[in-house]
C-alpha positions in Angstrom: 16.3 8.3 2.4 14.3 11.9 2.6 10.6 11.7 4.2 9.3 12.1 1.2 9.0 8.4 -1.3 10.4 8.7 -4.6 9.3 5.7 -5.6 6.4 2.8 -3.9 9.4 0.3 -2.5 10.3 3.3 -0.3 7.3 3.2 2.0 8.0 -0.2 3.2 11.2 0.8 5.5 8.9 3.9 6.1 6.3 1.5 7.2 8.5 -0.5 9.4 9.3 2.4 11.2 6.4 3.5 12.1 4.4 0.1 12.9 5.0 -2.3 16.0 7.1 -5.2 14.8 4.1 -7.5 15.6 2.0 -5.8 13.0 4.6 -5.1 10.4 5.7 -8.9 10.3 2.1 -9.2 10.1 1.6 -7.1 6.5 5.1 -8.0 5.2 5.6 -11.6 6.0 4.8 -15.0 4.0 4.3 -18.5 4.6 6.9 -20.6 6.0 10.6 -20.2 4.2 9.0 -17.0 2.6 10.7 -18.4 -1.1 7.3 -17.3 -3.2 7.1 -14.3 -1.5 11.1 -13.4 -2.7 10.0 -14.8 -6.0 6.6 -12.6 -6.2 8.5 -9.9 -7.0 12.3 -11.5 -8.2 10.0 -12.8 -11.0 9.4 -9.5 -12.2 13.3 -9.1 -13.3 13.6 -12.1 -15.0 11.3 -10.6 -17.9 12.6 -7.8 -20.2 10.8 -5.2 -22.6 11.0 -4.9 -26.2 10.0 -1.3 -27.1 9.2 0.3 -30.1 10.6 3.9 -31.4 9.2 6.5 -33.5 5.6 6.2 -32.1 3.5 9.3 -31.4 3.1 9.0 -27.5 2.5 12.5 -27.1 -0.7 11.5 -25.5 -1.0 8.2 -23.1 -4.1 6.8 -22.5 -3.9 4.5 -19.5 -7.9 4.4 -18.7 -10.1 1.3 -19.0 -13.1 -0.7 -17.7 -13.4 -3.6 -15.3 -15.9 -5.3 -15.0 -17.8 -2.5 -17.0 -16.9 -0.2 -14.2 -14.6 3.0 -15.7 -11.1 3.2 -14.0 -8.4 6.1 -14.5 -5.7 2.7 -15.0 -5.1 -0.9 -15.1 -4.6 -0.6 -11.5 -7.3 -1.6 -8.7 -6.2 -1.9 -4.6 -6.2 -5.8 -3.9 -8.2 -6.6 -0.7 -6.2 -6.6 2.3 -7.3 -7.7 5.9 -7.0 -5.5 9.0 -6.0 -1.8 7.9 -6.5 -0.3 11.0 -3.7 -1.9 12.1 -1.9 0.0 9.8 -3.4 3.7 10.5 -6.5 4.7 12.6 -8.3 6.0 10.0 -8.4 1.8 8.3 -9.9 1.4 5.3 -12.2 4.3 5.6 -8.9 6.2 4.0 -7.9 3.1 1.8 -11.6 4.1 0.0 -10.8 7.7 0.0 -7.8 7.3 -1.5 -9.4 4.9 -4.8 -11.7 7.5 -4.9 -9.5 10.5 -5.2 -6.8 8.4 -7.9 -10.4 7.0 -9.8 -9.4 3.6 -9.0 -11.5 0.6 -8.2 -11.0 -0.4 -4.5 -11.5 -4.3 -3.3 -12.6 -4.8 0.6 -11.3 -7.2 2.5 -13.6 -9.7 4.4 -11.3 -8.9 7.6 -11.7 -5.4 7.0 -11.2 -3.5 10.5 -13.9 -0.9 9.4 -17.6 -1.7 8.4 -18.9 -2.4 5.0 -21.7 0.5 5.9 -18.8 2.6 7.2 -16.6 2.6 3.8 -19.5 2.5 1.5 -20.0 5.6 2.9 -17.4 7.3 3.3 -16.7 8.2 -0.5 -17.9 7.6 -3.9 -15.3 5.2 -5.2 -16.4 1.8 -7.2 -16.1 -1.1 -4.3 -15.8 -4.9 -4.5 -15.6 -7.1 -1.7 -14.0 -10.0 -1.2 -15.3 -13.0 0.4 -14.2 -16.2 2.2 -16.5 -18.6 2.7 -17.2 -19.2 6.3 -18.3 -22.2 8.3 -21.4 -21.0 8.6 -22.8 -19.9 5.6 -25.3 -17.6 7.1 -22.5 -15.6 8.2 -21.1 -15.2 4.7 -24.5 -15.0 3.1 -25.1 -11.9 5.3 -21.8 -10.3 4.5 -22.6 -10.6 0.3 -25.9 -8.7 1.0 -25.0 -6.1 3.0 -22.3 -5.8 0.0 -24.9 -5.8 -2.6 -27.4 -3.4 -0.7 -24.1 -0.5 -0.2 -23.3 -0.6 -3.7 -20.8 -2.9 -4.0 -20.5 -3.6 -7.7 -18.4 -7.2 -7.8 -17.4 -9.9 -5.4 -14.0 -11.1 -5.5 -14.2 -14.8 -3.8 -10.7 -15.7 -2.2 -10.6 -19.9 -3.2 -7.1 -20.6 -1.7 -7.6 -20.6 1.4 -8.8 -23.9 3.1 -7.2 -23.6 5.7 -5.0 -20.5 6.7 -0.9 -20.9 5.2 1.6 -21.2 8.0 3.0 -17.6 8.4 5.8 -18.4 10.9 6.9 -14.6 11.9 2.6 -14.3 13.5 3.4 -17.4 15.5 6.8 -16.1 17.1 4.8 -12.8 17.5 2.0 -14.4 18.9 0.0 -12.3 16.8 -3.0 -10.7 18.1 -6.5 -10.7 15.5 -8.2 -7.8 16.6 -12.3 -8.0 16.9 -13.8 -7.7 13.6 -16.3 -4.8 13.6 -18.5 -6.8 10.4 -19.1 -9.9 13.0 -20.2 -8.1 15.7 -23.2 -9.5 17.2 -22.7 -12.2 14.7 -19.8 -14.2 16.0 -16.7 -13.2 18.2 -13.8 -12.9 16.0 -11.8 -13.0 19.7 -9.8 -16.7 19.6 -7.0 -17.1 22.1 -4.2 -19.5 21.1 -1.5 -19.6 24.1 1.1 -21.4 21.7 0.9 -19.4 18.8 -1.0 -17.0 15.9 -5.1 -16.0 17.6 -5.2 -14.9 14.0 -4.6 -18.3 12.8 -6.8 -20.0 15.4 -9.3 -18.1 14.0 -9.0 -18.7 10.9 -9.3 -22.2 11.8 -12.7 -21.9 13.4 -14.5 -20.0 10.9 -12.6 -21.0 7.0 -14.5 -23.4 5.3 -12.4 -26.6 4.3 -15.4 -27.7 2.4 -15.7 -25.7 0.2 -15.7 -26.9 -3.8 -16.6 -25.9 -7.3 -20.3 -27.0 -6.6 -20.4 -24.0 -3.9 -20.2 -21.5 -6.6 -23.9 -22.4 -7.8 -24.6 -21.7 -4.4 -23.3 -18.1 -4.3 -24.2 -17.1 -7.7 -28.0 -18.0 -6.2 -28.0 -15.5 -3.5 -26.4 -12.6 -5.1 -26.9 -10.6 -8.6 -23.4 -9.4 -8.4 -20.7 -10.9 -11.1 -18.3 -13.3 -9.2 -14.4 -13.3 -9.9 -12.4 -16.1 -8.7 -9.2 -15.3 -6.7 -6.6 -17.5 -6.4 -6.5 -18.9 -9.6 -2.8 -20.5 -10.5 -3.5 -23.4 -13.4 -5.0 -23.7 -16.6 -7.2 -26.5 -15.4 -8.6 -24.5 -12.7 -8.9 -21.8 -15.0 -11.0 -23.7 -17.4 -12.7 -25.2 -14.6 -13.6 -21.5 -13.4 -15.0 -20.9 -17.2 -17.2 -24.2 -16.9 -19.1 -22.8 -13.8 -20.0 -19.7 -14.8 -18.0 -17.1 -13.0 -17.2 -13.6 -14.3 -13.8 -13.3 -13.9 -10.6 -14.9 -12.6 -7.7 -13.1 -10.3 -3.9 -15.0 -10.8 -3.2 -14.9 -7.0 -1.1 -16.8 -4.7 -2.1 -15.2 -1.6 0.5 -12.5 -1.7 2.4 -15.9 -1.3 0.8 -15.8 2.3 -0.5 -20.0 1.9 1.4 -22.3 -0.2 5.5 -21.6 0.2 6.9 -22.8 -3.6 3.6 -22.5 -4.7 4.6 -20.4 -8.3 4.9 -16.6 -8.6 2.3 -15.2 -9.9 4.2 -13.4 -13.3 5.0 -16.7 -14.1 1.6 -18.1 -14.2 -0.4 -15.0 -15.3 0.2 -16.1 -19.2 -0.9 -19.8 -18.5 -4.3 -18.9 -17.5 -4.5 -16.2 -20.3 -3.9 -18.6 -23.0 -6.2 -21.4 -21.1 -9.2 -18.3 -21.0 -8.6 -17.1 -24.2 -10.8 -13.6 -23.7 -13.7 -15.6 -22.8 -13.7 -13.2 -19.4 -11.4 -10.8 -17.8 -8.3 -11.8 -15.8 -6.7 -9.7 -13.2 -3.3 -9.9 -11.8 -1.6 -10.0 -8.2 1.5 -10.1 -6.6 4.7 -8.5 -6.4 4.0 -5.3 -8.7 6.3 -2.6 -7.4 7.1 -0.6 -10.2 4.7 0.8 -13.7 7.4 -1.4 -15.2 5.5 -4.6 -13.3 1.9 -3.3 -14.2 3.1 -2.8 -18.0 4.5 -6.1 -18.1 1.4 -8.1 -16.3 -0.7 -6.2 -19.4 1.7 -7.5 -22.2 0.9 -11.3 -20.7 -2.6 -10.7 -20.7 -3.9 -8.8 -17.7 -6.9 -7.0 -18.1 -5.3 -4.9 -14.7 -3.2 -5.5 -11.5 -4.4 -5.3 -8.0 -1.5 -3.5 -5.3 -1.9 -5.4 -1.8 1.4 -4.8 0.8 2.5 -1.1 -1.2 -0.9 0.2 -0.1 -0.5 -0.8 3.3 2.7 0.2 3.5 1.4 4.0 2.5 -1.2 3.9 4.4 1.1 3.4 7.5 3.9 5.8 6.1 1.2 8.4 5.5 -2.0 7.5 5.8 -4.5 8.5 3.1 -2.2 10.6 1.4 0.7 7.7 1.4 -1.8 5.6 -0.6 -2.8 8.1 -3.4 1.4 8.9 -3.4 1.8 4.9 -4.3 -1.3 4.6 -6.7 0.3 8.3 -8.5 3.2 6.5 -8.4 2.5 3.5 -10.1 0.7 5.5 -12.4 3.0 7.6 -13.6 6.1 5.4 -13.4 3.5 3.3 -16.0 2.5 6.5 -18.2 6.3 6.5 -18.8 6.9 3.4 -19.6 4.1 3.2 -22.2 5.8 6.1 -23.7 9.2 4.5 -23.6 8.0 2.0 -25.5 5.7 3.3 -27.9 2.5 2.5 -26.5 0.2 5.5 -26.5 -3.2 3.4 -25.0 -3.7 0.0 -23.1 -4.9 -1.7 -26.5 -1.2 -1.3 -28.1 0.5 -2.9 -25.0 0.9 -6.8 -26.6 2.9 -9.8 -26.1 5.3 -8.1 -28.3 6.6 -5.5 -26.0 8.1 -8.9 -23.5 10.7 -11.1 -23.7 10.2 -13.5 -21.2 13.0 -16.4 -19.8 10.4 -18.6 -21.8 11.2 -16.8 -24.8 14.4 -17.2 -24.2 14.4 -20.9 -23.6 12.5 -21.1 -26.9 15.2 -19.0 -29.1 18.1 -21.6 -28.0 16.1 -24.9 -29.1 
């Protein structure tokens, strides 16, 4: 393999390369037997596409609007913790990478850089992701300093009770470095001799607590629209549509908590059907090809979010790795709409799929 990617999968040996094991295991790793984070992406092959000939695709449209928020394509970066870890520059680049591919950008919580730091660092459209922490002061703090640097949505992360068992951090002992958004706030510094500091961490500060009566809480101390992430039912879907929120994200973590917990292709059209464009859903997990995106839209995506290829270009190359892997993505979608005969977003439908479902259905 040449220096240069040809396609997004190519970063991640690039990424290996270049990162201590400690930190790579880190990014690329799952919970426990690692089965849903195989099947995250597996999934992906297990559905087909049905296109269409003698369609004028001599121009593609792939733009669209989260949220309200204009996007050059259905593709946003998925918040992910720690980028410094990755590259120096963190997620100061991560931002100026969105900005330069027009994408929508979501911050991670356990960011390595400031909120203040990356809202200013560029022009692109921000949300921010939130955990709930122990104390809520903490977290409360964290959505307005959000809200006052332009921050336009908060994406609340509502799997994670307790952190999943991620067994390659424990052999590493991994190492959470001190989180710059908690300092003089809480030390993010938790020594645990027999295992993961990240984990002990985590342990100390995630809410368990935390229910569907919270989200009347959080919806009272901020203006911004609320999407849900971690979303993997229809009855937590309709439950999500009950209490008001904005928006739901299918997530399973990047399969980081629950091991045989399903893939997220898989689930994406059960929460579709259960919402039935009553508010937007997003999509993440294991997209590694414009073939993935295309197909995530055909079950009813409103857009994917890219977690682990974003990392991995940010470590490859820093800021210009991540706009190769968004222009990537892009592209290798732009084609595929052409393929098959889909010249904007809107003509992308359940049509253009044949799912093992389908399949199952055709035999009865």
């Amino acid at each position: 393999m040449g220096d240069e990617p040809v396609n997004v999968k190519e970063n991640q040996e690039l990424a290996k390369q270049a990162l201590p094991k400690m930190y790579y295991d880190f990014f690329a790793g799952g919970a426990e037997d690692e089965h849903t984070l195989r099947q995250n992406v597996e999934a992906f092959k297990r559905i087909t596409l049905r296109p269409r000939i003698l369609v004028d695709v001599s121009k593609i449209d792939m733009s669209t609007t989260i949220l309200g928020y204009k996007t050059s394509a259905p593709i946003m970066i998925a918040p992910t913790s720690m980028h410094k870890l990755a590259h120096p520059g963190g997620e100061i680049l991560t931002a100026k990478a969105a900005a330069a591919c027009d994408v929508i950008m979501g911050l991670s919580f356990s960011a390595t850089c400031t909120i203040e730091e990356v809202a200013s660092s560029c022009n692109a459209v921000r949300f921010f992701q939130l955990y709930v922490h122990k104390r809520r002061d903490i977290s409360a703090l964290m959505v307005k300093r959000a809200e006052t640097n332009g921050f336009k949505a908060i994406l609340l992360t509502v799997d994670s009770p307790k952190l999943g068992r991620r067994e390659a951090d424990i052999k590493n002992k991994m190492i959470a470095p001190q989180l710059k958004n908690f300092e003089g706030l809480m030390s993010t510094e938790v020594h645990d001799s027999k295992g993961s500091n990240l984990e002990a961490f985590a342990s100390s500060s995630l809410d368990p607590s935390l229910s569907w009566k919270d989200i009347a809480w959080l919806k009272s101390i901020t203006k911004l629209p609320i999407m849900i992430k971690g979303v993997l039912t229809r009855e937590d879907a309709i439950k999500a549509m009950e209490v008001g929120v904005e928006g739901i994200i299918v997530s399973n973590h990047g399969a980081r908590q629950l091991d045989y917990a399903p893939d997220t292709i898989d689930t994406l059209e059960e929460v579709v059907l259960a919402v039935q464009g009553r508010m937007p859903v997003l999509f993440d997990g294991g997209v590694r090809r414009g073939t993935d995106v295309f197909k995530a839209l055909a079950l009813g995506a409103q857009a994917v979010m890219i977690g682990r290829p974003v990392v991995y270009g940010l470590a490859a190359k820093g800021e210009y790795g991540v706009k190769r892997v968004i222009e990537m993505l892009k592209d290798e979608l732009e084609l595929t709409m052409a393929l098959s005969g889909c010249p904007t977003l809107n003509d992308i439908t359940r049509n253009h799929v044949r799912t093992q479902s389908d399949i199952r259905h055709c035999r009865l």
